[in-house]
N, C-alpha and C positions, 0 to 999 in steps of 0.2 A: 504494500500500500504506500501512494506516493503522497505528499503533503503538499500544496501550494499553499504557501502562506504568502507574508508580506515581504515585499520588495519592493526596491526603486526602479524605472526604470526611464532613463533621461537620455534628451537627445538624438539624433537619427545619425545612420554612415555604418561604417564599422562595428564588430557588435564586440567591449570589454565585457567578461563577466568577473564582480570579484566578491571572494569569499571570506569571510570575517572569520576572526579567530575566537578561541574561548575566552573569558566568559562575556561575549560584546555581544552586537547589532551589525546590522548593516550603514547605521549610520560615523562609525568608525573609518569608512570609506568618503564621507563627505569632503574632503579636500582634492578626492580624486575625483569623483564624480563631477565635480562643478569642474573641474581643468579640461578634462576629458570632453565632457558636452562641450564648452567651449570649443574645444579643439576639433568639432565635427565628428565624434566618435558618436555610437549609440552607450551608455553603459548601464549594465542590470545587476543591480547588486541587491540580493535576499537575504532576509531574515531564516538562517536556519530551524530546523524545526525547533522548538524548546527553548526558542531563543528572540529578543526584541517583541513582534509581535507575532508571531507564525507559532503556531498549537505543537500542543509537546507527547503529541503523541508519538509511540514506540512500541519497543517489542514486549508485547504481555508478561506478566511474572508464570513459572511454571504456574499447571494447573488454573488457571486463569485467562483463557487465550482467547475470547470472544471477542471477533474484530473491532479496533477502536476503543477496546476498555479502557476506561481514564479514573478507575477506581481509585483510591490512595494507595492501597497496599500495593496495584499493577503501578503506578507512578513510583513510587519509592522504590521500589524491585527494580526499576525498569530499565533498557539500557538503549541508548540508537547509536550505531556504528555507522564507520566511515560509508559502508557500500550503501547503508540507507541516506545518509548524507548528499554524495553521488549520486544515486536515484532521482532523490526529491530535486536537483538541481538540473538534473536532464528531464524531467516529468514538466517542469516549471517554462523551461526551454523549449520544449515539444509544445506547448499551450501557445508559446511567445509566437512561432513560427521560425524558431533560430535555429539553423541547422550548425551552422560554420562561426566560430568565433574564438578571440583570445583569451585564454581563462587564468586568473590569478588566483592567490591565496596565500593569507600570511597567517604563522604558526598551526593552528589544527585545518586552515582552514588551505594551508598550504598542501596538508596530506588528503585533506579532501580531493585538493584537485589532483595529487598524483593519483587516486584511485579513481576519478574520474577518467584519468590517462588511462587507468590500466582496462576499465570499462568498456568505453567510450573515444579511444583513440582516432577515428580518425575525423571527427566532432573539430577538434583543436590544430585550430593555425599555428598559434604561438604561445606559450606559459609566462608567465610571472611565479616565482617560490619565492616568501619572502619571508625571513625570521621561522624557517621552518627546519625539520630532518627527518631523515626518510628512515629510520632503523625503527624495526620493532623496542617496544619497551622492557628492562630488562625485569627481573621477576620483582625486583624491589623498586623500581617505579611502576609496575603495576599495583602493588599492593598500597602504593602512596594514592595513587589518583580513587584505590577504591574508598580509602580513607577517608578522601576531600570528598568525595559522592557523599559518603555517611555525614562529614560533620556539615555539610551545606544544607543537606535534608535536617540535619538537626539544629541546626542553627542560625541558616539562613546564609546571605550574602554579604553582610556588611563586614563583620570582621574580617572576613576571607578578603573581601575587596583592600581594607586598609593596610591588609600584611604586605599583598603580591604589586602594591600598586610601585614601591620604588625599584621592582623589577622589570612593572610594564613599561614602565618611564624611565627615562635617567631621573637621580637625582637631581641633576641644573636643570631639568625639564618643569618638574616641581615647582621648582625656584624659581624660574625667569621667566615660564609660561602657564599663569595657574590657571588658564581658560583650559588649556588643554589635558593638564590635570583633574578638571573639576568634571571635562567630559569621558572621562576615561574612569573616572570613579563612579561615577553616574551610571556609564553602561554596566559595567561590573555590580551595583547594589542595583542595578535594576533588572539583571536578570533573573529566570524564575530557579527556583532551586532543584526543581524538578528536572528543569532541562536541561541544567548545566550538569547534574547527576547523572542521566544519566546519558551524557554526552563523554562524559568522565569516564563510564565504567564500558562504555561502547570503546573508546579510545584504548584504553588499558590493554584491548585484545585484537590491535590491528595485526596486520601482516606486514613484515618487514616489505620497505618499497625499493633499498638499495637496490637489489639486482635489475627493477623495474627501471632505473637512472639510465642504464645504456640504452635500453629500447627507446626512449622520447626522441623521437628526430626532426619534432619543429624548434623551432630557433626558441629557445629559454633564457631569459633573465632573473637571475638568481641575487638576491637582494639583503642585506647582511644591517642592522648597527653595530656599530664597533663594542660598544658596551654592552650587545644581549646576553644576559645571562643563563635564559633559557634556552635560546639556538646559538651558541657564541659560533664567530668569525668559521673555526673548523670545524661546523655542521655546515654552514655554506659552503664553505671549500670544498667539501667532498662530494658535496651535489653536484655544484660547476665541474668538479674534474670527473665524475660520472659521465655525465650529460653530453653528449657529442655537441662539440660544438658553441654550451655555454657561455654567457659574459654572464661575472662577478661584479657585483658593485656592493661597497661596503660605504654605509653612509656614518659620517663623524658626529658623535656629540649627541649619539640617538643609541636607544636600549633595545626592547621590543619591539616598540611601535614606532618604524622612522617614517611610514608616513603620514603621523599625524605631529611627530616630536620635529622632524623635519620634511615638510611637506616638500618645500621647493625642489632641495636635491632630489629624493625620493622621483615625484611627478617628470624632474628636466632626463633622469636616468630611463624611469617606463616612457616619455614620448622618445626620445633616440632610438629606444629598441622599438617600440611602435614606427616608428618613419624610417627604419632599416626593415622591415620585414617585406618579401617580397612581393606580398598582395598591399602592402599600405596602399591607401588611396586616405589620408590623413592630412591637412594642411600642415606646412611646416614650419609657419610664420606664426605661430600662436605667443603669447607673450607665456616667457618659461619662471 
């Protein structure tokens, strides 16, 4: 069962799609959207399921499988994995009428799209991976993320948002930029606890995507901050030097999130790989 929820979708031309990481929205992508439109792109950026505003539904707990159950105990049990992630994003696309487009994604939302790749490969012109890595989780960060499932469901959002937030940001981010702080904190206490659990425990149990690296053979941009401490510099390195072909761009003075800690570099790096791909039909004069 596939979900359409809520998304953006702005602009005519070319079709970007990008995918938000945990625990956001699709409004996390708002610096890109408004550049991109501008720039003559189409671009569709969704609410995953459990996430911003798109329903959180998922795979039923045992003994409990009646389609659609949104019980508490199926909610709390419950788990949505990448392939459904994937699904619900080609389901949404199939509706749009988009056959052909570039698809991005940074941290989960990053392995979303390689499982889209592994899916739906010949869907994809060109990728964007940003602040993401492609290796299975090892048995003690599985048993972490089922952790943060449990204490979100018991807890909620908000202390969780205020531990990870000087990881999603740089510190001088904090500092110097607290609009962009406030909305990164914002998305994170305002997602549901339900979705983010069990997007958590869906995660926990992916498939390693490294071998998946050498197969991608459209042109990839792989996108790094110099301070993530979640994907540091040599999880990016190892994708780009996977990837036939790859450009590397590591953005300065940004953590997790450089396209919203550093929009500009971020957007001037994704239009160059956009106006170098071989179907661009993209203006080139857009103010960077």
């Amino acid at each position: 069962m596939t979900i359409t929820g809520a998304y953006e979708d702005a602009g005519d031309g070319e079709v970007l799609v990008l995918i938000h990481g945990h625990p956001f929205n699709r409004s996390m992508w708002r610096p890109q959207i408004d550049h991109f439109r501008r720039a003559g792109m189409r671009v569709i950026a969704p609410d995953l399921r459990g996430y911003g505003e798109s329903p959180a539904a998922h795979t039923p707990a045992p003994g409990n499988s009646a389609p659609g159950n949104t019980a508490p105990g199926n909610i709390a049990s419950g788990k949505t994995t990448l392939e459904t992630f994937a699904r619900d994003i080609a389901g949404l696309l199939d509706d749009l009428k988009v056959e052909r487009f570039v698809l991005g994604g940074l941290s989960m939302g990053g392995q979303i799209a390689m499982e889209f790749h592994r899916q739906f490969p010949d869907r994809i012109s060109g990728m964007l991976l940003a602040d993401t890595f492609a290796a299975a989780d090892t048995d003690e960060a599985r048993a972490v993320r089922r952790d943060t499932a449990d204490r979100l469901l018991r807890e909620g959002m908000a202390g969780y948002a205020r531990e990870v937030l000087p990881k999603m940001i740089a510190p001088r981010t904090i500092e110097t930029q607290p609009a962009v702080a406030r909305h990164v904190l914002d998305m994170m206490r305002g997602t549901s606890p339900e979705g983010a659990a069990a997007a958590l425990r869906g995660r926990a149990e992916r498939r390693d995507y490294t071998d998946l690296l050498s197969r991608i053979t459209v042109p990839t941009l792989v996108v790094v901050g110099e301070d993530d401490e979640f994907t540091p510099v040599s999880d990016a390195e190892l994708i780009a030097d996977r990837v036939p072909n790859a450009t590397l761009k590591v953005i300065p003075q940004a953590a997790h999130m450089p396209n919203l800690e550093r929009p500009e570099e971020f957007n001037a790096a994704l239009q160059q790989f956009l106006e170098d791909l071989p179907t661009a039909r993209i203006p080139q004069s857009v103010e960077r």
